[in-house]
C-alpha positions in Angstrom: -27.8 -21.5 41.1 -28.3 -22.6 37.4 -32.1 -21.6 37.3 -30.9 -18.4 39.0 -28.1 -17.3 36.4 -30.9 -18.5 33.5 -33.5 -16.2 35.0 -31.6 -13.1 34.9 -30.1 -13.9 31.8 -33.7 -13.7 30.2 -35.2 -10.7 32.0 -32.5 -8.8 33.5 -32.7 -5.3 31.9 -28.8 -4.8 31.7 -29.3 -7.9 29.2 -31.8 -7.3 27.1 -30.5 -3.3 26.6 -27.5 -4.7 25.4 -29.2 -7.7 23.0 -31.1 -4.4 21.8 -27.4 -2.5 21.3 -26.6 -4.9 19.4 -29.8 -5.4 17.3 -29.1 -1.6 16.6 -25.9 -2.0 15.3 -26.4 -4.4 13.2 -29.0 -2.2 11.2 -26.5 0.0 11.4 -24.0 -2.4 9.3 -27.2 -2.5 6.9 -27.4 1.0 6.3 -23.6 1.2 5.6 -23.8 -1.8 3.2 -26.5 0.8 1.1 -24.0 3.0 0.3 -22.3 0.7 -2.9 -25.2 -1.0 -3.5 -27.6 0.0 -6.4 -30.8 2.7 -5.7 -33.7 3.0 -8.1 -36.6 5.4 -7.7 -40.2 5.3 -9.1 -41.7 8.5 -10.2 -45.3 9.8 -11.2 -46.1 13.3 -12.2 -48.7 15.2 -14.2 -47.4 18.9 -15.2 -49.0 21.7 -16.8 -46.4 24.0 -18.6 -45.8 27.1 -20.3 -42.6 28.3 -21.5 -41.1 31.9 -22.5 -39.6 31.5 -25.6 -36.8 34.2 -25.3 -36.0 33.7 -21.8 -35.5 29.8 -22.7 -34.2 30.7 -26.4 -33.7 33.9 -26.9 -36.2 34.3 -29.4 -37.3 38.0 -30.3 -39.8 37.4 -33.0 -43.7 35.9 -32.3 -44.8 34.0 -30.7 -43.0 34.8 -27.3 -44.3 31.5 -25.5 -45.3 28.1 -25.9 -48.3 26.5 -23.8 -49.9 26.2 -21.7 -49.7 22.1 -22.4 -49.8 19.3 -20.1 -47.6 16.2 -19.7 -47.9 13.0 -17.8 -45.1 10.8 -17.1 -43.5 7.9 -15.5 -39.9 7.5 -14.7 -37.8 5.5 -12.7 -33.8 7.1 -11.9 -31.1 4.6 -10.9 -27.1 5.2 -9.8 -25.2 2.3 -9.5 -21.9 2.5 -7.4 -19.4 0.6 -9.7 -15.7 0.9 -7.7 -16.4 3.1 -4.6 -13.4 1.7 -1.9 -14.2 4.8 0.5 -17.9 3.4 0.9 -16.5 -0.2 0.8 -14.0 0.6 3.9 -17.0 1.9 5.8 -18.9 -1.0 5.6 -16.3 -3.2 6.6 -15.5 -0.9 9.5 -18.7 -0.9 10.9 -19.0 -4.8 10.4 -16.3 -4.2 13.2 -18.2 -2.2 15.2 -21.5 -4.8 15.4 -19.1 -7.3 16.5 -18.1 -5.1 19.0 -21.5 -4.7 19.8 -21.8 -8.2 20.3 -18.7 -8.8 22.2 -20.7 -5.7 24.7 -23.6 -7.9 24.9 -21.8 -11.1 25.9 -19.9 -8.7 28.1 -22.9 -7.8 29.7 -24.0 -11.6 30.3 -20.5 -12.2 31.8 -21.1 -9.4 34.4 -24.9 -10.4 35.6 -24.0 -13.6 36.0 -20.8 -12.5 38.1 -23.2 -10.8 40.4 -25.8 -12.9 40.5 -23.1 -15.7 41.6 -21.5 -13.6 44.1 -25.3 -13.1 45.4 -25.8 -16.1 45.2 -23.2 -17.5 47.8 -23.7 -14.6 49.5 -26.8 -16.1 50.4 -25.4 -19.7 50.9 -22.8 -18.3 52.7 -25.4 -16.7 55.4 -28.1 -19.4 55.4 -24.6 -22.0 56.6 -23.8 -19.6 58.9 -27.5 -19.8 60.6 -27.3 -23.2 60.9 -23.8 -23.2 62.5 -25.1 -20.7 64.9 -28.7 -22.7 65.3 -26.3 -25.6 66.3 -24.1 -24.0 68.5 -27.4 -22.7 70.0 -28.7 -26.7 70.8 -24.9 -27.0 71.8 -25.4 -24.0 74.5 -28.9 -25.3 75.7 -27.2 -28.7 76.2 -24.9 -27.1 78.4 -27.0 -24.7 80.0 -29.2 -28.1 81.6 -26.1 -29.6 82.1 -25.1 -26.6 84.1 -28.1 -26.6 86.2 -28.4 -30.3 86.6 -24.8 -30.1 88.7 -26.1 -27.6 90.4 -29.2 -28.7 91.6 -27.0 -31.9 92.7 -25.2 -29.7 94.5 -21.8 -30.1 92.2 -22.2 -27.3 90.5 -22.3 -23.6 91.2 -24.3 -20.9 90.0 -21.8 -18.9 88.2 -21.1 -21.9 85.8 -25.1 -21.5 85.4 -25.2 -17.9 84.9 -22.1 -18.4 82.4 -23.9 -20.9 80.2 -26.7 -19.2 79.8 -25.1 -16.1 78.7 -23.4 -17.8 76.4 -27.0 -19.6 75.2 -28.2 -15.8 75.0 -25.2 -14.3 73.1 -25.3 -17.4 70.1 -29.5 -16.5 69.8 -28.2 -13.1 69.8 -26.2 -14.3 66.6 -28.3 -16.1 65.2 -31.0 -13.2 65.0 -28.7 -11.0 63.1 -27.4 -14.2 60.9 -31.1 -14.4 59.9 -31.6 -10.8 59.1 -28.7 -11.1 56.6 -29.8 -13.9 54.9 -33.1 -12.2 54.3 -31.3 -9.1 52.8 -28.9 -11.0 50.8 -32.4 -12.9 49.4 -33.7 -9.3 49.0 -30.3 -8.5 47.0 -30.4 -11.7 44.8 -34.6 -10.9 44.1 -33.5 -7.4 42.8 -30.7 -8.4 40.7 -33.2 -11.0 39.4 -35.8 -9.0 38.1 -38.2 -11.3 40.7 -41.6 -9.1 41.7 -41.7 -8.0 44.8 -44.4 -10.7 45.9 -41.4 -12.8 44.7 -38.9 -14.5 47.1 -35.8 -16.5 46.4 -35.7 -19.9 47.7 -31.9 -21.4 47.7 -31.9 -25.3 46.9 -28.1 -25.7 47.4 -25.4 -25.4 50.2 -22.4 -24.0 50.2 -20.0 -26.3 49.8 -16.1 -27.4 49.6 -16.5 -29.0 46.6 -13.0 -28.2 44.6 -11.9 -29.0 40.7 -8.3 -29.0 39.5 -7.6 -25.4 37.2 -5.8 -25.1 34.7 -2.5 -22.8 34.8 -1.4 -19.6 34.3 -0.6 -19.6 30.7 -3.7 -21.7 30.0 -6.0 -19.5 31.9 -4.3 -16.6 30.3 -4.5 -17.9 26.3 -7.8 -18.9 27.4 -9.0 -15.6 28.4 -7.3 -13.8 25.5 -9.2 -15.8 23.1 -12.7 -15.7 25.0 -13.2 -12.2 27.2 -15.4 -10.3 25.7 -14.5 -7.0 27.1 -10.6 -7.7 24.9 -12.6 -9.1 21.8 -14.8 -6.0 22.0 -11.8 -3.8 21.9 -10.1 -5.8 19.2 -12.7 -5.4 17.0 -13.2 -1.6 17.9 -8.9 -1.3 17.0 -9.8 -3.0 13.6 -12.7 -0.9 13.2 -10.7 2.4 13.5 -8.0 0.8 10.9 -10.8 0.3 7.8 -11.9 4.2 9.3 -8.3 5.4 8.8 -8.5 3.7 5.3 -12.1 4.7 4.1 -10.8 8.3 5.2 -7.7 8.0 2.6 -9.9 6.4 -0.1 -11.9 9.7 -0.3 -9.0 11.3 -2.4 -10.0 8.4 -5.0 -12.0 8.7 -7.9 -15.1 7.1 -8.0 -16.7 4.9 -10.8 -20.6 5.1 -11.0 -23.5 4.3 -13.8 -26.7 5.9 -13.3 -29.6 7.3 -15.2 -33.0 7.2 -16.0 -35.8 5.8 -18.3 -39.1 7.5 -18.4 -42.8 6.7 -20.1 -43.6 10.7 -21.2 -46.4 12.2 -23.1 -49.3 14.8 -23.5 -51.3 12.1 -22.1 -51.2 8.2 -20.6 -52.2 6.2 -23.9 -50.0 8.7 -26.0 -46.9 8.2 -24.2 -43.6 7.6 -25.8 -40.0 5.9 -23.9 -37.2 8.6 -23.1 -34.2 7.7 -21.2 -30.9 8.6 -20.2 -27.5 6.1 -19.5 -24.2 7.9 -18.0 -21.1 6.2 -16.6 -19.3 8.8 -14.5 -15.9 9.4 -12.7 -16.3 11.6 -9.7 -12.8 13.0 -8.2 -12.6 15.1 -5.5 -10.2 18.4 -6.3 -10.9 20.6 -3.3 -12.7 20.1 -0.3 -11.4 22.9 1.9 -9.6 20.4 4.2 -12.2 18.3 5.0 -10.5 15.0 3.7 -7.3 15.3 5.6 -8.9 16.3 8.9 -10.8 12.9 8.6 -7.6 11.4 7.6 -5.7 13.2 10.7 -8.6 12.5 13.4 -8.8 9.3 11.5 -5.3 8.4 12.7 -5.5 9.5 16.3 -8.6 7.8 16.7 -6.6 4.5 15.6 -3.7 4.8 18.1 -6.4 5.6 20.8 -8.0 2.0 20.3 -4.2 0.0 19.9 -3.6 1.7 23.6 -6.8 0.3 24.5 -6.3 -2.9 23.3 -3.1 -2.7 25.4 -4.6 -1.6 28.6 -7.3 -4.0 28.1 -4.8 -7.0 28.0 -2.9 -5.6 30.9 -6.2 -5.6 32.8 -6.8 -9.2 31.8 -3.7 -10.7 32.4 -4.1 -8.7 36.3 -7.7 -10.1 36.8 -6.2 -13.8 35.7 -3.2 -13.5 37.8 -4.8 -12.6 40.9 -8.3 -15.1 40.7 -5.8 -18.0 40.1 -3.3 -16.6 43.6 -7.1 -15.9 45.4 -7.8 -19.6 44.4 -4.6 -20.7 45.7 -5.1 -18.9 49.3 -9.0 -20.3 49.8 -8.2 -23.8 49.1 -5.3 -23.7 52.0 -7.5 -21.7 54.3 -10.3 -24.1 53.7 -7.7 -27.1 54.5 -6.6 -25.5 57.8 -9.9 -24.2 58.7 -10.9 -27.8 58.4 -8.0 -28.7 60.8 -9.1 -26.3 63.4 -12.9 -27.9 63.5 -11.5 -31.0 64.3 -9.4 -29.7 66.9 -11.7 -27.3 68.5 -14.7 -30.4 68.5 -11.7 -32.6 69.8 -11.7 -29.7 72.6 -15.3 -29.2 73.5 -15.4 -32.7 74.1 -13.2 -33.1 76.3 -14.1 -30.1 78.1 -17.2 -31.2 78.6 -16.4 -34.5 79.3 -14.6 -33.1 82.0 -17.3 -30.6 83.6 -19.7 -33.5 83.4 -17.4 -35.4 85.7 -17.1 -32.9 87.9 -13.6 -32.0 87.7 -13.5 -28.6 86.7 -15.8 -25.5 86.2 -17.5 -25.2 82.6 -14.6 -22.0 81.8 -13.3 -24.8 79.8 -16.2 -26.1 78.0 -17.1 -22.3 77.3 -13.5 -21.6 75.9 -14.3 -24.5 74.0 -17.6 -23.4 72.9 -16.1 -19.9 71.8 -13.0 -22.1 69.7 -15.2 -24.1 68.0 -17.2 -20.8 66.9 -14.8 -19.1 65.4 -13.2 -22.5 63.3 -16.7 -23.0 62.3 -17.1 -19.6 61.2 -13.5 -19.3 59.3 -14.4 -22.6 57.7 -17.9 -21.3 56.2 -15.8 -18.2 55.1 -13.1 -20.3 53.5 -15.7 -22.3 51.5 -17.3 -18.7 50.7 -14.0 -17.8 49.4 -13.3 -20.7 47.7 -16.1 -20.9 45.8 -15.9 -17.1 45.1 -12.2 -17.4 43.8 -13.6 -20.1 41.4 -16.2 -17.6 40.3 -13.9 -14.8 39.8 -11.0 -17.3 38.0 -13.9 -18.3 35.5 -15.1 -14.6 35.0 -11.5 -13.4 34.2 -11.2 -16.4 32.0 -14.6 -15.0 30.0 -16.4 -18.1 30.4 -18.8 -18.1 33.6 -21.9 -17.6 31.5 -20.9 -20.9 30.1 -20.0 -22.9 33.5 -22.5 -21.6 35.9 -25.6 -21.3 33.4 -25.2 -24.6 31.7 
């Protein structure tokens, strides 16, 4: 199973479009960082003017223009944010949002590996139930010879004959259609894989009752609080709309700014002199026909949107938690009495058997048997299924089954 959750990990698409979501975002923080960080610009021109003296003036007497003369000149123009908290708030909010982005992308580990472990013992769950069937099959053909052997000795009769081998034809029935499944849980597993289609999966372990002690309620829960990355994602979305609601109320701020420009001019490039230009200026807005306080207001309901969120989100945690750990619970006592009822119903066949080899009843018995045994063996495979499922679940509602099943 490890070398199956590490394959998809690496080349599922669902993974790699969310690595690339959060790739995104993260240029995304850079290009919000640019807004209070110094700019600069490199210029080069060549012009060729001529000027109207009284349009530029108001000069009446001659000469009317100047020109036509050229200039050549280099300049570079730089604005340097000095105290701009509207632009500083924005930043930090989208910080926010790249974790978030982040948090999606270990979100979307958590899932595929969900699925691919649910496939997974899917599969393992119908490859043990072809060989419980492919045994109960040697079981029937036992009996089926045993069967005839009485009745060519003349202690049998047909009907227990006939009954055995329906029953040998009903269990190759099953194990036909137990077969088929396997095959499409592999086909399943292969597709969630990524695997070409000349590509089959090959399972190396069995499903097993294997069982490790859990920890509690409340640890689960703090546990899954501090790792689920669904709940961080939203956290970080709720903290995100908080620096938006305050970037929004910084626009009514002034802001502080030095900028200017410094320029190599003249009529040509070896006769070119320096000119430049320093400012520090204060920018307030006065009126911006509501603009600033519908950011503020939309600002605001977009923050209570994400606390609800947040809310629902733990709700839904603390649920998922709550019910793996009962699901947990309920498999390991089904897999205990499940356990209990092989032994019985083995206990049962035997004797059954036993007994129609002696001759002292008709093989009703040992097919009653046969049919007991079926069904414990059966509710046993399911109970290690669902054992080993409710693990699987428990440690996906914890946030953490990246981490146990792809170590």
């Amino acid at each position: 199973m490890h070398e199956a959750v590490q394959l998809a990990l690496k080349q599922n698409p669902r993974v790699l479009a969310a690595r690339l979501e959060a790739l995104e975002s993260k240029q995304q923080t850079r290009d919000a960082r640019s807004a209070f960080l110094p700019k600069a610009g490199l210029q080069l021109e060549e012009q060729m003017n001529r000027l109207n003296l009284a349009t530029l003036i108001g000069q009446e007497p001659r000469p009317y223009s100047i020109g036509p003369y050229s200039n050549v000149q280099v300049d570079s123009a730089f604005d340097v944010p000095l105290i701009a908290v509207s632009a500083w708030k924005s930043y930090e909010a989208q910080k926010q949002r790249e974790a978030s982005a982040a948090s999606d992308a270990e979100d979307a580990r958590e899932t595929i590996v969900s699925i691919v472990v649910a496939q997974y013992l899917s599969l393992e769950r119908s490859k043990a139930t072809e060989r419980a069937v492919q045994s109960r099959i040697d079981l029937a053909e036992s009996l089926l010879k045993l069967a005839n052997d009485a009745l060519h000795q003349g202690t049998g009769t047909s009907t227990d004959a006939l009954r055995a081998d329906v029953e040998l034809k009903v269990e190759q029935e099953n194990l036909v259609e137990a077969q088929a499944q396997t095959k499409a849980y592999g086909y399943g597993l292969a597709q969630v894989l990524g695997l070409e289609v000349s590509q089959q999966v090959v399972t190396t372990e069995e499903l097993s009752s294997q069982d490790e002690q859990e920890p509690d309620e409340q640890s689960s829960l703090d546990e899954a609080f501090r790792l689920r990355p669904d709940l961080l994602s939203a956290e970080a979305l709720d903290r995100a709309s908080v620096l938006d609601r305050q970037s929004s109320e910084a626009q009514r701020w002034p802001e502080f700014h030095f900028d200017g420009f410094w320029a190599e001019s003249g009529r040509a490039p070896d006769a070119g002199l320096p000119v430049y230009s320093y400012q520090g200026e204060m920018r307030f807005p006065l009126f911006t026909g509501g603009k600033i306080s519908a950011e503020i207001a939309r600002s605001k309901l977009a923050e209570q949107r994400a606390s609800q969120l947040v809310c629902d989100r733990r709700d839904v945690v603390t649920q998922e938690v709550r019910t793996a750990l009962s699901f947990l619970q309920a498999a390991r006592q089904e897999l205990q009495l499940a356990t209990e009822a092989v032994d019985l119903s083995t206990r049962e066949l035997k004797e059954s058997r036993d007994r129609f080899a002696a001759g002292i009843t008709n093989n009703i018995e040992v097919v009653t048997a046969q049919n007991s045994l079926a069904q414990a063996a059966d509710s046993q495979i399911g109970a290690m299924y669902r054992l080993q499922q409710a693990k699987a679940d428990l440690s996906r509602a914890r946030g953490r089954i990246a981490e146990d099943y792809g170590r």
